[in-house]
Every structure is written in structure tokens, then in C-alpha cells.
C-alpha positions as CSV (number, residue, x, y, z in Angstrom):
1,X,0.0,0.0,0.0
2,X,2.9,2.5,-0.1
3,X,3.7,1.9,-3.0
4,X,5.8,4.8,-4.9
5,X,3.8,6.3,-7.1
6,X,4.1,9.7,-9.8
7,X,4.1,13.6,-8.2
8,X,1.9,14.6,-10.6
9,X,3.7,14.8,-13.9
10,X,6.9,16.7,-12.2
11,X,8.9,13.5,-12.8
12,X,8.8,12.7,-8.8
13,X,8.1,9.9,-7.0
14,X,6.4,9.8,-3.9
15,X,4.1,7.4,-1.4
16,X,0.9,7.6,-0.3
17,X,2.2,8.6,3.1
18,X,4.5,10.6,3.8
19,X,6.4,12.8,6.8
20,X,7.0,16.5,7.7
21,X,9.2,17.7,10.4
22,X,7.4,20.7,11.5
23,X,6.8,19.2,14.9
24,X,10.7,17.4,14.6
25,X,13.0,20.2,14.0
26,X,12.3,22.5,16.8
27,X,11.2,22.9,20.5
28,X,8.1,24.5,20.3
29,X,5.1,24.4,17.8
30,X,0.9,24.5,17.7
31,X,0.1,21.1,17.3
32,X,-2.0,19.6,20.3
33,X,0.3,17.6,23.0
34,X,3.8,18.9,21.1
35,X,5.3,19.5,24.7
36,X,4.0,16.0,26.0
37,X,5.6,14.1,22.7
38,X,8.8,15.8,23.2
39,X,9.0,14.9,27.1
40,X,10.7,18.3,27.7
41,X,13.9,16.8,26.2
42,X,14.7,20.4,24.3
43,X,19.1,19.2,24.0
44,X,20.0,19.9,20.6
45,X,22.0,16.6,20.2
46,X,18.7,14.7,21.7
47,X,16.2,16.3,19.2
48,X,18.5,15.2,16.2
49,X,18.5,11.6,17.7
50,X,14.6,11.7,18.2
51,X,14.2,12.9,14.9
52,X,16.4,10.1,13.6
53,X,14.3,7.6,15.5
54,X,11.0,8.8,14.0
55,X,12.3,9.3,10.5
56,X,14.0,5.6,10.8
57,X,10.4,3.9,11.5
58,X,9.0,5.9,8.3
59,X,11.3,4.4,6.6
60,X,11.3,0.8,7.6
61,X,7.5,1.7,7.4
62,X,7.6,2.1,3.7
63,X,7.5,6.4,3.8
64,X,9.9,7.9,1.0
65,X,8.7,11.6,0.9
66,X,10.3,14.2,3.6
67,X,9.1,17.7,4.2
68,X,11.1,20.3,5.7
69,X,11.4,24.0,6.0
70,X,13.7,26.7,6.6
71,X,11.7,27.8,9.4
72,X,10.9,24.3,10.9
73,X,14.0,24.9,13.0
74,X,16.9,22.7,12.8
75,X,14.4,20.1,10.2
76,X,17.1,20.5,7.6
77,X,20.0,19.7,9.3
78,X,18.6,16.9,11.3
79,X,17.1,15.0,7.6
80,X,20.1,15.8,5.9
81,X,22.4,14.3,8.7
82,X,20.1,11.6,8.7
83,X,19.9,11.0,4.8
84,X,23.6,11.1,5.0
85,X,24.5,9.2,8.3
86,X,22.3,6.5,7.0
87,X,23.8,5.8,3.0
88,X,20.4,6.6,1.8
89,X,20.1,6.6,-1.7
90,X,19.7,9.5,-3.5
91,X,17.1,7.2,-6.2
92,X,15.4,6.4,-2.7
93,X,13.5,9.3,-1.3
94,X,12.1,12.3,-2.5
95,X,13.0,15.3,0.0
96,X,10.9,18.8,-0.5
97,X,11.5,21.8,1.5
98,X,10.4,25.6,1.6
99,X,12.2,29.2,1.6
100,X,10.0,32.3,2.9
101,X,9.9,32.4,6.4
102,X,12.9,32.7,9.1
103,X,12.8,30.6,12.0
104,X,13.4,33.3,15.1
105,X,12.5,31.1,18.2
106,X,16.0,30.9,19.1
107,X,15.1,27.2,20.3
108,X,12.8,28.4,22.5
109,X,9.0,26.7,23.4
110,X,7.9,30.7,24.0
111,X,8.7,33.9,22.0
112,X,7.5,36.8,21.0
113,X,7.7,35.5,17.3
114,X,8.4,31.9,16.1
115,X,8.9,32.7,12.2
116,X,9.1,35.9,10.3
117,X,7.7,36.0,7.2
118,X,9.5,37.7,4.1
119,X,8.8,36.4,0.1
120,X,12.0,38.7,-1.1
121,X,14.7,37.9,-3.4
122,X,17.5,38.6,-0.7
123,X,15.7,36.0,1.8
124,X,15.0,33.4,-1.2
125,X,19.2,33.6,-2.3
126,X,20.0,33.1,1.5
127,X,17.6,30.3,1.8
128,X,18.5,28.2,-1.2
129,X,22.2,28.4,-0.3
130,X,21.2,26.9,3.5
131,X,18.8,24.6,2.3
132,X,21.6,23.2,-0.5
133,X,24.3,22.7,2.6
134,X,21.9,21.3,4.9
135,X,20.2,18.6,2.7
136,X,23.5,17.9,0.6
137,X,22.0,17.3,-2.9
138,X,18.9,15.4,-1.9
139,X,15.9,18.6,-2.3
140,X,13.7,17.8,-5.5
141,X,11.1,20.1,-4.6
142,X,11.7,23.7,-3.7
143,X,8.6,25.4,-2.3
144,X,7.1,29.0,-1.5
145,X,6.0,29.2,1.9
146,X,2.3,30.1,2.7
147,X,2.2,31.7,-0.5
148,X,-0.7,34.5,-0.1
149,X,-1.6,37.0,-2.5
150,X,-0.9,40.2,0.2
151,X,2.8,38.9,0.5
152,X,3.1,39.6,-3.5
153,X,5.4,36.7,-3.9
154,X,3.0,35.5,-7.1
155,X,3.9,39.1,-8.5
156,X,7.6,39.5,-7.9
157,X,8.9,39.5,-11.2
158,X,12.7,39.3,-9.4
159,X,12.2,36.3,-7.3
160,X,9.6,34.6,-10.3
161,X,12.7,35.0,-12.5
162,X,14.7,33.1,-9.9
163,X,12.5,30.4,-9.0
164,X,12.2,30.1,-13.0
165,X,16.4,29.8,-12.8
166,X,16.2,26.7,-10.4
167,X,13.6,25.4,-12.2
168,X,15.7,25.3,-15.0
169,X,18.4,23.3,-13.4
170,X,16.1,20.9,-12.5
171,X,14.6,21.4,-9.1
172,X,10.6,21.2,-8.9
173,X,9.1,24.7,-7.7
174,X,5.8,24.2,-5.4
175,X,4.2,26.5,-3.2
176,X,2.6,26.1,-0.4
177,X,-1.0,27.6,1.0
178,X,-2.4,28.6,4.3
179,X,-5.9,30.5,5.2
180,X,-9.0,30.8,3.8
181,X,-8.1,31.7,0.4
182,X,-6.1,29.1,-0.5
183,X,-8.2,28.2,-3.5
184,X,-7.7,31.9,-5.0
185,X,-3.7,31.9,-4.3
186,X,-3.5,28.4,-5.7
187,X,-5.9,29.5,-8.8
188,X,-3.5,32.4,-9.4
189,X,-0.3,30.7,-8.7
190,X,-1.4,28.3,-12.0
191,X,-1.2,31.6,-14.0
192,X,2.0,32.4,-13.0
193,X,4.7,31.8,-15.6
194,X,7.8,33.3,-16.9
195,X,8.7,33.3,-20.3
196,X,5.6,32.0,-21.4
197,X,6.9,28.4,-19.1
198,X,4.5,27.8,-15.5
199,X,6.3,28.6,-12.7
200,X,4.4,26.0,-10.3
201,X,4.1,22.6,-10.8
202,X,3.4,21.5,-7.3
203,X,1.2,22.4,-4.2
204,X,1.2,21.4,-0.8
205,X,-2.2,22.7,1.3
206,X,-4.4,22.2,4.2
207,X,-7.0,19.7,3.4
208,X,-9.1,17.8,6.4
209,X,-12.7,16.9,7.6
210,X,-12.9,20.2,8.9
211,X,-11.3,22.7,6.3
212,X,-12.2,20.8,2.9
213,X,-13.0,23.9,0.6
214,X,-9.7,23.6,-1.2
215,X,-10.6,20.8,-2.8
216,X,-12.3,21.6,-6.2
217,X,-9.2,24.3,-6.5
218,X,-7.0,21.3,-6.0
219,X,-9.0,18.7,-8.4
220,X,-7.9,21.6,-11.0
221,X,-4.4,21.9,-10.1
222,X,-4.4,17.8,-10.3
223,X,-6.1,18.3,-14.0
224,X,-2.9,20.6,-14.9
225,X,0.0,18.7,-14.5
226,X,0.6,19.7,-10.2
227,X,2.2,17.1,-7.9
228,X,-0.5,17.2,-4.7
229,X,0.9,17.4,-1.1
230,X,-2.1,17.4,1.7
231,X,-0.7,18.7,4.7
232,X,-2.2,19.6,8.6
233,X,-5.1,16.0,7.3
234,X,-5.5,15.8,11.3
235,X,-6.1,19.7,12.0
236,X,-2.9,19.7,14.4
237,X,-4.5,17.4,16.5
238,X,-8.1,18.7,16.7
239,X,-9.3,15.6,14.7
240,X,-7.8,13.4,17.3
241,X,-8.5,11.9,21.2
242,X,-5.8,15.0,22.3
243,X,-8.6,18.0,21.8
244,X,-10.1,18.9,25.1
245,X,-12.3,21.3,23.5
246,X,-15.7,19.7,25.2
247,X,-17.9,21.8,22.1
248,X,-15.8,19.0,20.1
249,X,-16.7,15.7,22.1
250,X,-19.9,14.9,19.8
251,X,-17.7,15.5,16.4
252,X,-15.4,13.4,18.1
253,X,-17.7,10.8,19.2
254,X,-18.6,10.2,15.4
255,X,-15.0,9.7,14.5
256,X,-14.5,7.4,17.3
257,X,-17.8,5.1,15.5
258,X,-16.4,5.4,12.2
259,X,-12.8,4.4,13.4
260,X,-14.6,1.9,15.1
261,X,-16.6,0.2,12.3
262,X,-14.0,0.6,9.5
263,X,-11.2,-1.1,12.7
264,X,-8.7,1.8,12.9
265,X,-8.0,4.4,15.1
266,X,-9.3,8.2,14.7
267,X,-5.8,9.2,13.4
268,X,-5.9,6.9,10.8
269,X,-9.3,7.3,10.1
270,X,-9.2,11.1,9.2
271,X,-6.0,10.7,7.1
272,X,-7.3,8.0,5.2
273,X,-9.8,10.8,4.4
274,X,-7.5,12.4,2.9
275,X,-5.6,10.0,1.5
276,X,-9.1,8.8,-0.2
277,X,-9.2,12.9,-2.0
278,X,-8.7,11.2,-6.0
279,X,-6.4,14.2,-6.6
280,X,-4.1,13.5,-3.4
281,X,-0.5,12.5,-4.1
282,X,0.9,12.6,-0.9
283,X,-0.7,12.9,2.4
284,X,1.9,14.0,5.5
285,X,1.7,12.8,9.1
286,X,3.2,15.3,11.2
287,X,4.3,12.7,13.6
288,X,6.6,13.5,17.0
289,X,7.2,10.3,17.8
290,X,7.6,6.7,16.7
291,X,4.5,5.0,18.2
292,X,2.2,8.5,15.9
293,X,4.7,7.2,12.8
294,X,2.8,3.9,13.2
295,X,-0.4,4.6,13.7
296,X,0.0,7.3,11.2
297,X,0.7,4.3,8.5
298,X,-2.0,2.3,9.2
299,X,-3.9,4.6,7.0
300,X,-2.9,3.8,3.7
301,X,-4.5,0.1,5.0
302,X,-8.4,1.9,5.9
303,X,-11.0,1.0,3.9
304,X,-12.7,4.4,3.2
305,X,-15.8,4.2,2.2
306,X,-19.1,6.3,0.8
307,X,-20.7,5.3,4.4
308,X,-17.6,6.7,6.3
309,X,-18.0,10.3,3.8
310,X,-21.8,10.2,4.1
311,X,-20.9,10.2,8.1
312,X,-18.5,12.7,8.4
313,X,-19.3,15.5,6.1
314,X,-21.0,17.5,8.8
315,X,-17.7,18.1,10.3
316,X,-16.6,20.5,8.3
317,X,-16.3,24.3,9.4
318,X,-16.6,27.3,7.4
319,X,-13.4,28.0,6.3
320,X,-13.3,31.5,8.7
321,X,-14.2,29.5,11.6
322,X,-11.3,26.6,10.9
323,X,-8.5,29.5,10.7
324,X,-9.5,31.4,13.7
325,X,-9.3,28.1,15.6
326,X,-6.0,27.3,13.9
327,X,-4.3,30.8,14.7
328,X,-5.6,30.3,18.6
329,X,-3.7,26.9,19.0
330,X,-0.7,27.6,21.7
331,X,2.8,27.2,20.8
332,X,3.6,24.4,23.1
């Protein structure tokens, strides 16, 4: 079931499944129970051997697409020690990571600011060079970060013409989308091309049982060509037994009886949603730790069904109401 399988028509290969490092490569960050998976073990040297733990079971578990960031901390530099530490083949794994924001946290759980954000040329140079030393030679796919149509990254005829330069030596240019336009940015960022030649030919956006409105934008994208990364599937842990909110406990009473009938657990149960989407090429768990890496995996195995959609379709939110939860989750 995770078998590799074509990006789209980028030339990539990816599984079904794969693994980001947001919650991996630094101390602090929003998803629910981040502080309890990492055990308060905030050592530089320890993170990098947790890391290599959790990115070892995705491996032996069949995973062979990596996400990382320039602002996921030290993401880069603990996959490409990894990658390298490990002999891993270069034909092995595709590895994908994004340029745009600045990771400012200074390892720290609390700051005043985690990430600054800043689409300019000056920050895009900087960030390719780091993101070449730490990952050695493996990236194949070189993404914008929360592209949005106020940062004028889709207009920036300096930085387009760069990203058109990479994409001309053969690195795949994505970008990725956060907020409640993310259909608009996405249906813009097709249009985008230099030199008559499209810019973009992958995204990576926030698809899940309760922020689904993407979806047509991203059945179009799938139509022209675009590798498909799903990311955030289990809402940073709001579509899992780890959200308190008791306003939640009937949505996550139904998840629990689908999980239950279909024999999987409610993790596995809303990333096989996902992973179900006919336009989904990759779907990433966000796992912290080994035992989430496994249960994770068990949803390329789920037997999604009609009955299972029919059930769950009255979880979704508007997509206002989904991003002003998201933007009150607690760095933790």
C-alpha cells in the first residue's frame, strides 16, 4: 500500500504517506500535545537523535517523501544528517522543503515571534544556499512558503525569475498555502509563468474533515499537470482523542464510530480521508514520535468508504471559523 507512485507529472516519485518535520526540528510548535511528545527533552544533540528515530520507522515503514522548511528549526539539518548518516540513496527518497519564512524562536517553546515572514529575493538567495548545505544534494522540490496573495510573492517578477532559474536546473518549484483563500492563491499561482513556461508545478495545502473547501481548486491543479501534497489532514490534532475542547466531544464521538466500524484508530481514520481525496498525491503525518509514525501508517490500509464520507461531512467548518481556531492553538 505504499507503493511509490508519480508527483503529478513533475517526474517525482512519492508514497501515499509521507512525513513533515514541523513538529521534529524545533522545541516548540501549535500542534496539540507537542510539549508532551517531546518529554521536555529540548538538548540539541537529543532532538537530532529523536528525529532520527521517528524518520527511521517511516522508513522501515515504507515512507519515502520528507518535508522540511527553513523555518521548521533545525528540520534541515537533522534530515540531511540523517539521509547522510544513513547511505540513503539519493534514487530512494524524494525530500521537498520551503524558503520564505525565518525561524526566530531561538530554540525556544515561547517567543514573541516563532517565524518571520518575508517572500523577497534577498531572503530566497540566502535560503537556497542553506537549504543546498543542509540537505547535501537530496531537495527535488523547492517550495514558496504560505504563498498569499498580500505577500506579492505570485507578482515578484525578481524572485519569479529566480524560481524560474532553479527550475531550469532541475529542481521542482511548489508552493505552499495557508488561510482561507487558499483556492484563489492556488488558482493564481497556475497563471503564474515566466517566459511563457509555468512557474508551479506543485502544491502542498491544508485539506481535512474540517477545512475541505480547497478541494475543487486542487481537483484543477491535479487536471494541470501539479504534484498534490495534503498537509495539517488531522487539523494539528483537533481531529484526534488529544482535543479537550468539550464543544468538540460529539464531532469526536462520530469519528471514534467510524474508526470503530472501519477497525482503525481516529488518526488513521481522518488521514485516510484524505488520502481517499482522488487528486491526493501525498498525504503527510506530522508525527513526534515513533508509536504516531505507526499509527500514522496504518492509514494507507483503511478501507474508506461512501458510508464513512456520508458520516462525516457534517464536520466540516466554514473555512473563517477553521482559521481562527487554527491561529488560537498555543505554541507548546
Amino acid at each position: 500500500m505504499m507503493r511509490l507512485r508519480p508527483f503529478g507529472a513533475t517526474g517525482l516519485w512519492v508514497t501515499p504517506l509521507g512525513l513533515g518535520l514541523a513538529a521534529l526540528g524545533r522545541p516548540g510548535y501549535i500542534n496539540l500535545g507537542h510539549a508532551a511528545d517531546l518529554n521536555g527533552e529540548y538538548d540539541i544533540a537529543a532532538m537530532r537523535d529523536h528525529t532520527h528515530r521517528v524518520l527511521d520507522e517511516a522508513r522501515r515503514l515504507g515512507v519515502r517523501y520528507f518535508d522540511a522548511a527553513r523555518s521548521y528549526g533545525r528540520a534541515e539539518e537533522f534530515l540531511g544528517s540523517w539521509l547522510a548518516e544513513r547511505e540513503i540513496p539519493l534514487s530512494e527518497v524524494t525530500v521537498g522543503s520551503k524558503w520564505g519564512y525565518t525561524y526566530t524562536a531561538d530554540w525556544q517553546v515561547e517567543a514573541d515571534k516563532h517565524e518571520v515572514k518575508d517572500h523577497s529575493l534577498p531572503v530566497l538567495q540566502r535560503q537556497w544556499q542553506e537549504t543546498q548545505a543542509n540537505l547535501n544534494g537530496y531537495l527535488g522540490l523547492y517550495q514558496v512558503h504560505s504563498a498569499t496573495l498580500d505577500s506579492g510573492v505570485l507578482d515578484n517578477q525578481a524572485v519569479l525569475s529566480e524560481l524560474a532559474r532553479l527550475k531550469g536546473e532541475g529542481i521542482v518549484i511548489g508552493l505552499t498555502l495557508s488561510g482561507a483563500n487558499q483556492a484563489e492563491v492556488l488558482r493564481r499561482g497556475l497563471d503564474v509563468q515566466v517566459d511563457g513556461r509555468r512557474i508551479f508545478d506543485a502544491v502542498q495545502a491544508t485539506w481535512n474533515l474540517l477545512e475541505p473547501s480547497v478541494g475543487p481548486a486542487l481537483s484543477e491543479a491535479r487536471l494541470a499537470g501539479m504534484g498534490i501534497i495534503i498537509k495539517e489532514a488531522l487539523a494539528n490534532g483537533r481531529l484526534t482523542p488529544r482535543n479537550p475542547d468539550p464543544a468538540f466531544a460529539g464531532q469526536l464521538n462520530r469519528l471514534q464510530q467510524e474508526a470503530d466500524r472501519l477497525s482503525t484508530t481516529v488518526d488513521a481514520l481522518a488521514l485516510a480521508a484524505a488520502l481517499a481525496q482522488p487528486w491526493a498525491d501525498v498525504v503527510l503525518s506530522g508525527a513526534a514520535v515513533v508509536e504516531q509514525v505507526r499509527s500514522n501508517a496504518a492509514a494507507v490500509e483503511v478501507q474508506w468508504d461512501d458510508e464513512a464520507a456520508a458520516q462525516l461531512a457534517g464536520l466540516a467548518e466554514t473555512p473563517t471559523e477553521y482559521w481562527t481556531k487554527r491561529s488560537q492553538l498555543a505554541w507548546n
